[in-house]
C-alpha positions as CSV (number, residue, x, y, z in Angstrom):
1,X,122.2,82.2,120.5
2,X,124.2,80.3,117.8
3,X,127.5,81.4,116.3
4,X,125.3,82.0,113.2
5,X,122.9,84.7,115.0
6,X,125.7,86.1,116.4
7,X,127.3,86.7,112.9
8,X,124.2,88.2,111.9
9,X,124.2,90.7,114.9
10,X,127.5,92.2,114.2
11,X,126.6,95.3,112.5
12,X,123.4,95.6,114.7
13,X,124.0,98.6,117.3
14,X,121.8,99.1,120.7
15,X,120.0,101.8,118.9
16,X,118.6,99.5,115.9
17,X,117.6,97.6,119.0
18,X,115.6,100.0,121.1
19,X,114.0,100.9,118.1
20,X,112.8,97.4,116.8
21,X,111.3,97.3,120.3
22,X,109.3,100.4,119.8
23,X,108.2,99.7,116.3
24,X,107.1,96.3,116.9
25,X,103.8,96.7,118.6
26,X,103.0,99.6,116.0
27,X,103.2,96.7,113.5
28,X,101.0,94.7,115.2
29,X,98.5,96.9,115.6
30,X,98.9,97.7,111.6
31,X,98.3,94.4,111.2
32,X,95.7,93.8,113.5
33,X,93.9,97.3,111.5
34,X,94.7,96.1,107.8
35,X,96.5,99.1,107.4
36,X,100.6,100.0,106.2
37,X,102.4,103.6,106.8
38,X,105.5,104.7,105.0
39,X,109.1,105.0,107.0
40,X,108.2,108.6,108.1
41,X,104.7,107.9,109.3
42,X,105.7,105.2,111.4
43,X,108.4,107.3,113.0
44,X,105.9,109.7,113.4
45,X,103.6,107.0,115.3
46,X,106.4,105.9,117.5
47,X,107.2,109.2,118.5
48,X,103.4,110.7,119.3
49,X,103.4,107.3,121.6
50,X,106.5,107.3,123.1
51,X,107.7,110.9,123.8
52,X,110.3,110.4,126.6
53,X,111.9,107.9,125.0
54,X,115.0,109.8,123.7
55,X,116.3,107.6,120.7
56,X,112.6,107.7,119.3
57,X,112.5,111.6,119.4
58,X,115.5,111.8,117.5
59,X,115.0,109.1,114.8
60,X,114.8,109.5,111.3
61,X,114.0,108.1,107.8
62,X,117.4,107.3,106.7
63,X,118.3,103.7,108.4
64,X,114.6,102.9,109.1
65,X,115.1,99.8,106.9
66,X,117.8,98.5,109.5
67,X,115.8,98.9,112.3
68,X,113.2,96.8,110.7
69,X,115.5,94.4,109.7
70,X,115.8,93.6,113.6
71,X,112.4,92.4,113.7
72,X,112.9,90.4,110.2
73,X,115.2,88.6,112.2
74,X,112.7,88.1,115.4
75,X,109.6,86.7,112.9
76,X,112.3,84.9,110.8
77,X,113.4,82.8,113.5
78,X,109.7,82.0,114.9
79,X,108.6,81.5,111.1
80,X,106.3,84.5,111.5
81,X,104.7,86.3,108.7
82,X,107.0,89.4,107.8
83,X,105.8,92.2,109.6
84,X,108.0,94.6,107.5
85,X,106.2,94.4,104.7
86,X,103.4,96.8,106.0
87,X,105.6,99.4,106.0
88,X,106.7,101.4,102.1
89,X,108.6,104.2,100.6
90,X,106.4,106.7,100.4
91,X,107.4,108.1,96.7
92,X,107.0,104.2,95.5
93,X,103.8,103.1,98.1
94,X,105.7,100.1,97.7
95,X,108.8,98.0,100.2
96,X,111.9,98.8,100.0
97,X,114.3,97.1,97.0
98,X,115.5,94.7,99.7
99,X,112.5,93.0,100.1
100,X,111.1,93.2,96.3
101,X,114.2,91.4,95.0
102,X,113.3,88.2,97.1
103,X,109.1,88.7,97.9
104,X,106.0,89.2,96.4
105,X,105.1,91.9,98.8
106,X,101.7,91.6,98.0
107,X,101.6,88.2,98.8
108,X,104.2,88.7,102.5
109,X,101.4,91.4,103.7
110,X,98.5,88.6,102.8
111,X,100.0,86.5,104.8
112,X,100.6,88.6,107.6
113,X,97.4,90.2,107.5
114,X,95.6,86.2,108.1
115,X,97.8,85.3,111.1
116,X,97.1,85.3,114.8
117,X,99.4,87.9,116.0
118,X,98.6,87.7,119.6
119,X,100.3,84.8,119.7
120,X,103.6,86.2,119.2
121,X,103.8,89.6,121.2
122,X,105.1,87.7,124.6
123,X,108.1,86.2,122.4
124,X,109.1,89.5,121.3
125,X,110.3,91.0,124.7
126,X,112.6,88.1,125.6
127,X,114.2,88.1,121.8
128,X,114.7,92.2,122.5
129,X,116.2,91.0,125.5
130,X,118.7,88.7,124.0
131,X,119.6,90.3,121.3
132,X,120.6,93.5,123.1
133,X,123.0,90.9,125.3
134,X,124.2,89.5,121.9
135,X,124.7,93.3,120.5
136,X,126.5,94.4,123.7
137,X,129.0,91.2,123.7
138,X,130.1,91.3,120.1
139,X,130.5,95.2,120.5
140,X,133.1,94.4,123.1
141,X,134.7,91.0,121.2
142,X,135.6,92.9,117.9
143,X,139.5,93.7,117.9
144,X,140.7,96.8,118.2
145,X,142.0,98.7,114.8
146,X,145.6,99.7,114.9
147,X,146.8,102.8,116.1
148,X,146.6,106.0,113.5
149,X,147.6,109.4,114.1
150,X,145.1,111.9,114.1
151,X,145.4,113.1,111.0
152,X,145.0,110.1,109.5
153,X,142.2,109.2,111.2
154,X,140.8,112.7,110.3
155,X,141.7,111.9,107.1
156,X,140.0,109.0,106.3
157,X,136.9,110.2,108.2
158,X,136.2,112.9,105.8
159,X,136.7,110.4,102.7
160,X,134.3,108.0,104.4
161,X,131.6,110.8,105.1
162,X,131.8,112.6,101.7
163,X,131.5,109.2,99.9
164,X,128.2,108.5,102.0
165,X,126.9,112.0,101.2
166,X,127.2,111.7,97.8
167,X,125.4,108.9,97.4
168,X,122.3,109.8,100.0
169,X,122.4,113.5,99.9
170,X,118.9,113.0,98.3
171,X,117.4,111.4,101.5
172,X,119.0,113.7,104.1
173,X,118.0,116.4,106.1
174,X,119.8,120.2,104.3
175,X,121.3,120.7,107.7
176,X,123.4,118.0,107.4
177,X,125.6,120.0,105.8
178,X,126.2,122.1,109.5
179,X,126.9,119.2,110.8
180,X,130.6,118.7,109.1
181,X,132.9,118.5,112.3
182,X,130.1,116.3,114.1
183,X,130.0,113.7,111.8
184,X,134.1,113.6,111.4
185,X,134.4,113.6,115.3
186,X,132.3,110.4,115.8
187,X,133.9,108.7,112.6
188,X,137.1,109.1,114.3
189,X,135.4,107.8,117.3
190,X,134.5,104.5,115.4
191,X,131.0,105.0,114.9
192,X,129.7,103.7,111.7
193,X,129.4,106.1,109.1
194,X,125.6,105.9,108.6
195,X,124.9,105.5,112.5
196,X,127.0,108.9,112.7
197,X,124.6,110.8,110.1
198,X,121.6,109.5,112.2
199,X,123.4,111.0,115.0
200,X,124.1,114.2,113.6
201,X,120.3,114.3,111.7
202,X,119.1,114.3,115.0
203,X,121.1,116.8,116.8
């Protein structure tokens, strides 16, 4: 991969990954069907098909959109229709803001909807491939923040995870409230804020 794909990989985590594997060939056969599904029927899907698969079992709504965006990257790069745009909020029926701030959506699942998808699947597995090597090295290139007590690191934590439930209380689970001291514990680990709700969503 170039310097530039590895730049865009850098807040892409193993989990995003193994998840963009799993949704892919649920697109496909959306596409292949003429059909779409919102964020939680498609978790839904991948989790009816895929039930020892532990990272599939424990997903949820919140962060779909960055899993997706792992396979906007794979038909991107291959000039492929954008798969993505089959799946929709469900309150709006309709992509997220990402994608209607650039697209016609109408016109992305048109497109998608006329193209010969069997042509692609094979490419897929060796781009999941890659990118997990790419995700894997940059985790282990980034520098290491300076030291902190722990109270500062507490500290900081809690400002970081109250800031991020204010602003998507609406789209989380109630629980997430019982989940305080989780959430805190893998901040101070290092784990991004919204990977650490996932986590504690799915506990």
């Amino acid at each position: 991969m170039s310097n530039d794909t590895s730049d865009k990989y850098d807040n892409v985590t193993l989990i995003d990954v193994k998840l963009a594997s799993v949704y892919y060939p649920i697109l496909i056969d959306l596409a292949k069907h003429k059909q779409r599904l919102t964020y939680g029927q498609l978790i839904a899907r991948a989790q009816e098909l895929n039930p020892d698969i532990a990272e599939v079992q424990n997903a949820v709504p919140v962060g779909t959109g960055r899993r997706l965006e792992v396979i906007r990257y794979f038909t991107a790069q291959h000039g492929y229709p954008d798969l993505t745009s089959l799946i929709v909020n469900k309150s709006s029926g309709e992509c997220g803001e990402w994608v209607l701030k650039r697209f016609d959506p109408d016109k992305l699942r048109e497109e998608v909807l006329k193209f010969d998808w069997n042509q692609a699947t094979d490419d897929f597995d060796g781009f999941i491939k890659r990118t997990h090597e790419q995700v894997l090295a940059n985790s282990q290139r980034k520098p290491r923040a300076p030291k902190t007590n722990d109270a500062q690191k507490k500290a900081r934590a809690e400002k970081v995870m109250y800031e991020y439930y204010k602003k998507h209380k609406n789209s989380l689970p109630p629980t997430i409230t019982k989940k305080r001291d989780f959430v805190v514990k893998l901040l101070m680990q290092g784990i991004g804020v919204e990977e650490a709700f996932l986590q504690a969503a799915a506990q």
